[in-house]
Structure formats: structure tokens, C-alpha cells
C-alpha positions in Angstrom: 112.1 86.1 141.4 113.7 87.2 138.2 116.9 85.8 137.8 117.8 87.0 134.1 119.3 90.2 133.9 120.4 92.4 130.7 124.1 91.6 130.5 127.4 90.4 132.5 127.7 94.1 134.1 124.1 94.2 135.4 124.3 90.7 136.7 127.7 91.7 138.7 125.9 95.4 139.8 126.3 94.8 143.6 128.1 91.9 143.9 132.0 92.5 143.1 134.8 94.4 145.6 138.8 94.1 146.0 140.2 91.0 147.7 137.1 88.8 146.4 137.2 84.5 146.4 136.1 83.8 142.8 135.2 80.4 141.7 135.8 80.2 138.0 134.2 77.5 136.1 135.9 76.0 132.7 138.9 74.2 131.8 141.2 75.7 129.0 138.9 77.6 127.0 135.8 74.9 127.3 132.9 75.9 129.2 134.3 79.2 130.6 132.4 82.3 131.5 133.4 84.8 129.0 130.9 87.8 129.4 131.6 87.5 133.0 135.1 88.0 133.2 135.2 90.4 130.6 132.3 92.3 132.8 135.4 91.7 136.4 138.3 93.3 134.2 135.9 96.5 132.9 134.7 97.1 136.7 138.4 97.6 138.0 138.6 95.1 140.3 141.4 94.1 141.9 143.4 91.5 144.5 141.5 88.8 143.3 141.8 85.4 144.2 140.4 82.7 141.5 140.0 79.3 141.6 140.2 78.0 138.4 141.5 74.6 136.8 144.0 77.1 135.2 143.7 80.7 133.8 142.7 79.6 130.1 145.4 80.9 128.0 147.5 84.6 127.4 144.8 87.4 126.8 141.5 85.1 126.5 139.6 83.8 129.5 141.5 84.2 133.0 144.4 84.9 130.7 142.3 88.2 130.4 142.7 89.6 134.0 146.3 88.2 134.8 147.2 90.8 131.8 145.6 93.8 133.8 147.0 92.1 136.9 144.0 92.2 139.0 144.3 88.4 140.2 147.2 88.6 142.7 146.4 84.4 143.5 145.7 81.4 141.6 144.0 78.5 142.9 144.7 75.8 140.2 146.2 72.4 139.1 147.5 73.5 136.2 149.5 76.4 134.6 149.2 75.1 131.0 150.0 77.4 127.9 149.7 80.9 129.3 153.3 82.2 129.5 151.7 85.3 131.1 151.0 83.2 134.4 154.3 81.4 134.5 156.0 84.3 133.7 154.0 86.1 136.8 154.0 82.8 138.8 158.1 82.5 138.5 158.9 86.1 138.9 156.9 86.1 142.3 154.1 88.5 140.9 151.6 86.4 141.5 150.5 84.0 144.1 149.8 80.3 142.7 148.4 77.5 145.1 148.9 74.5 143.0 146.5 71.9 143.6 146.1 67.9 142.0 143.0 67.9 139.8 140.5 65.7 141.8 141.6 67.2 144.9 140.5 70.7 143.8 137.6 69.2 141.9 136.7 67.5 145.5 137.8 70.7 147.3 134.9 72.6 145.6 132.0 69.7 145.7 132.5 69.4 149.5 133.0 73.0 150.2 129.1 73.4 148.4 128.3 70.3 150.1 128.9 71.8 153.7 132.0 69.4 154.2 134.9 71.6 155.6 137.1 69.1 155.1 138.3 66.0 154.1 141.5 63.1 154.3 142.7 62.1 151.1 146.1 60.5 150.2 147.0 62.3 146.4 149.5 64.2 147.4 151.4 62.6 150.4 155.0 62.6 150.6 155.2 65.9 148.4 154.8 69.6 148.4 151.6 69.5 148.4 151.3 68.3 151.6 153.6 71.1 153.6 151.9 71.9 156.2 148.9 70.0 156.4 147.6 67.6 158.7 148.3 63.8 158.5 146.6 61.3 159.6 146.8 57.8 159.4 144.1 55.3 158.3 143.9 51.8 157.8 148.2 52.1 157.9 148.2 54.5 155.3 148.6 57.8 155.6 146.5 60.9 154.4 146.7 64.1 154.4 143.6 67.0 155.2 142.2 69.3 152.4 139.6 72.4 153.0 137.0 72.7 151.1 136.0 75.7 149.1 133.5 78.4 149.9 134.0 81.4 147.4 132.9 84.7 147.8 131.0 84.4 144.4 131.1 81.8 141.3 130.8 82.6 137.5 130.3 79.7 135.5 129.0 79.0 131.4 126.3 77.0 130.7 124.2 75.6 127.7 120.5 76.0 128.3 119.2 77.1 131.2 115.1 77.6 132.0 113.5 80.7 133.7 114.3 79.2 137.2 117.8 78.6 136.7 117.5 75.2 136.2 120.5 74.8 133.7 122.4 71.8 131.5 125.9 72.1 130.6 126.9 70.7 127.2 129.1 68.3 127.1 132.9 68.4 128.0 131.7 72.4 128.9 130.1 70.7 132.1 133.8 69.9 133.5 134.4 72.6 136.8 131.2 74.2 136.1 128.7 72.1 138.5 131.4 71.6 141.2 131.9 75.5 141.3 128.5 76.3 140.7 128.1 75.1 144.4 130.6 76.5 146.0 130.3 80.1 146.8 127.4 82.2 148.5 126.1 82.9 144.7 126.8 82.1 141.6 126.5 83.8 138.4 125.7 82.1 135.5 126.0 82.7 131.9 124.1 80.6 129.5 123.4 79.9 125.6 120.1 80.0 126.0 117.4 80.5 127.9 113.6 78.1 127.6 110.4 78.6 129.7 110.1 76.3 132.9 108.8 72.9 131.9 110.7 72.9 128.8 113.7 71.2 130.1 113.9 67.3 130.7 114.2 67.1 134.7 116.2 64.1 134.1 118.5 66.5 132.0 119.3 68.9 134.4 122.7 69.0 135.7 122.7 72.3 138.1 119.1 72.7 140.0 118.5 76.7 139.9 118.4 76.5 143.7 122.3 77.3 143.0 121.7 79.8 140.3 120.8 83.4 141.8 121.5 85.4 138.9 122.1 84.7 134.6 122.3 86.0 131.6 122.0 84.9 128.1 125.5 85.5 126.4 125.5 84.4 123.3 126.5 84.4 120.2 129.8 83.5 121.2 133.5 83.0 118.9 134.5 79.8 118.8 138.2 79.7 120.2 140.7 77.2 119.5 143.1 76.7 122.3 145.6 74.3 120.5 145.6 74.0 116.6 147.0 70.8 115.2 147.8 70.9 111.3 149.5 68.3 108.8 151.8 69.7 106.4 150.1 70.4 103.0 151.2 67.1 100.3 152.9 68.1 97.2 150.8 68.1 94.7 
């Protein structure tokens, strides 16, 4: 089976609609799929629902398709920089679940791991756990989370082989391998890609099991998502 196709838009051909569950891997502007999404906002897509650790920030990543408003929900733990989503989020334009980092972290490994659900006690006694059931263990109580089962996952990777078999590179490997899992299929975009056997088995972080379709996206811009600068001495 072939799993590398040409580009983002011929690895999507088929797979997207309206009202979609995407798992989004990345955190801030590290590790996240950028042919991919910029492949979902050229196809028109809309009433998406993402889970993401946040939408990257205003006009790059996620930031991308809250712009052209086709994400009518978020799925994160964390709003960060982009003024587009708070704006959206606080004017009641856009749906936002928020949800504590390990929990959604957890929410997405169990989901791929067949676990519907599970108890855990970060967030008890707050809003995020309205509506949820509690139970109580050991005297303490705990409150249930769902796991995650997305329609489809798009995630960035570094190298991947033939097979799928793919390693992240360091701090990129944050949501990807949790999200990887947790859809029917996930897209993958990668650096580059090596014949099978080339790649350490110890090394892989993602078996291509998980991996039904990739393509090689690079070279890619390296963005900065914060810049930090010291004011220039006198001379």
C-alpha cells in the first residue's frame, strides 16, 4: 500500500466534509501540520470542530481557519496569543470547550486506546466539571472524562519511512502521538521520508499502523511565535 501522496490536497481528496471531528496535532506553532490545514481552508470546509492544544496564533496555524471562520468549536486548554479566538470565543462566535492539559492529552491517548472513558480528579470543584459524573474513590472524589475518537487527525512529523513508521523531533512530538491515535485516520505530514529499514526501530515514536496516508512537506519557514529582544547598549 502506498501511503505517500503528491501534496496536502491529494492526501485530503476523499476524506474531508462539513461538521468533521479534527484532531490537530502541535502546540503553539511547534510541530503543527501546516500543509494540511492550509490544504482544509483551500477546500471550503466548514463547521469544523478541532481539537487542538490551542489554535496557534492570529493568521498562522489553526489561527488560519478561525480567520475564514470555518471552525465553529474549539477543543483546547488553552487560548494563548490569538486575539482572533478570544475575540470569537467572547463574542459568542465560536464554540470553545476548555479543557486542563493532561486531561485532553489523556482524553486523546485513551480515546486511541479504546478507553471510552476515564475518572480523574483535575478539575473537581470547578467548571470543568458541570455536568459530569462524580464518583468517589478512596474518599476522594473524581470526576468522568470521554475520550476522543476524531473523525480524522492531521499531525507533523520529522522523518517518517515508506511504511509510515515516523519520529517526531523533539519538543514537535508534544500532541502529535496522542492525536495520531485518535481518529479513524490520520494524515501525516513529514520532513522527510527514508526507505523501510532505515529507521532505528527503537526510534520510532508513531508505528505506521496509525499512519494511513503522508506527505513530504517540506521546506518549511521557520516561525517565531514569541520574539524576546534586549535593548541595543549605547555604544
Amino acid at each position: 500500500m502506498n501511503k505517500l501522496y503528491p501534496d496536502a490536497e491529494a492526501a485530503l481528496a476523499g476524506l474531508l466534509r462539513d461538521d468533521m471531528l479534527i484532531c490537530a496535532g502541535g502546540f503553539g506553532l511547534c510541530g503543527i501540520p501546516e500543509r494540511l490545514i492550509d490544504a482544509i481552508q483551500a477546500s471550503g470546509v466548514k463547521g469544523l470542530t478541532f481539537v487542538s492544544n490551542n489554535a496557534g496564533i492570529d493568521g498562522e496555524g489553526l489561527g488560519k481557519l478561525l480567520r475564514t471562520r470555518q471552525i465553529k468549536k474549539m477543543i483546547s486548554s488553552y487560548v494563548g496569543e490569538n486575539k482572533e479566538f478570544e475575540r470569537q470565543y467572547l463574542s459568542g462566535e465560536l464554540e470553545v470547550e476548555f479543557c486542563p492539559q493532561g486531561t485532553l492529552a489523556e482524553r486523546c491517548r485513551a480515546g486511541g486506546a479504546g478507553i471510552p472513558g476515564f475518572y480523574t480528579r483535575t478539575g473537581v470543584g470547578t467548571k470543568v466539571a458541570e455536568g459530569k459524573e462524580v464518583k468517589v474513590f478512596d474518599g476522594q472524589e473524581y470526576i468522568l472524562e470521554r475520550g476522543i475518537v476524531a473523525d480524522l487527525s492531521i499531525i507533523k512529523g520529522w522523518k517518517a519511512d515508506e511504511a509510515g513508521n515516523l519520529v517526531f523531533r523533539k519538543t514537535a512530538r508534544n500532541f502529535n502521538q496522542p492525536m495520531a491515535t485518535a481518529s479513524h485516520l490520520c494524515v501525516a505530514e513529514v520532513e522527510e521520508v527514508v526507505p523501510v529499514g532505515a529507521l532505528d526501530p527503537d526510534a520510532i515514536h508513531l508505528p505506521g499502523i496509525y499512519v494511513k496516508r503522508m506527505i513530504v512537506g517540506a521546506p518549511y519557514d521557520k516561525k517565531i511565535e514569541f520574539r524576546t529582544v534586549r535593548q541595543r547598549e549605547a555604544a
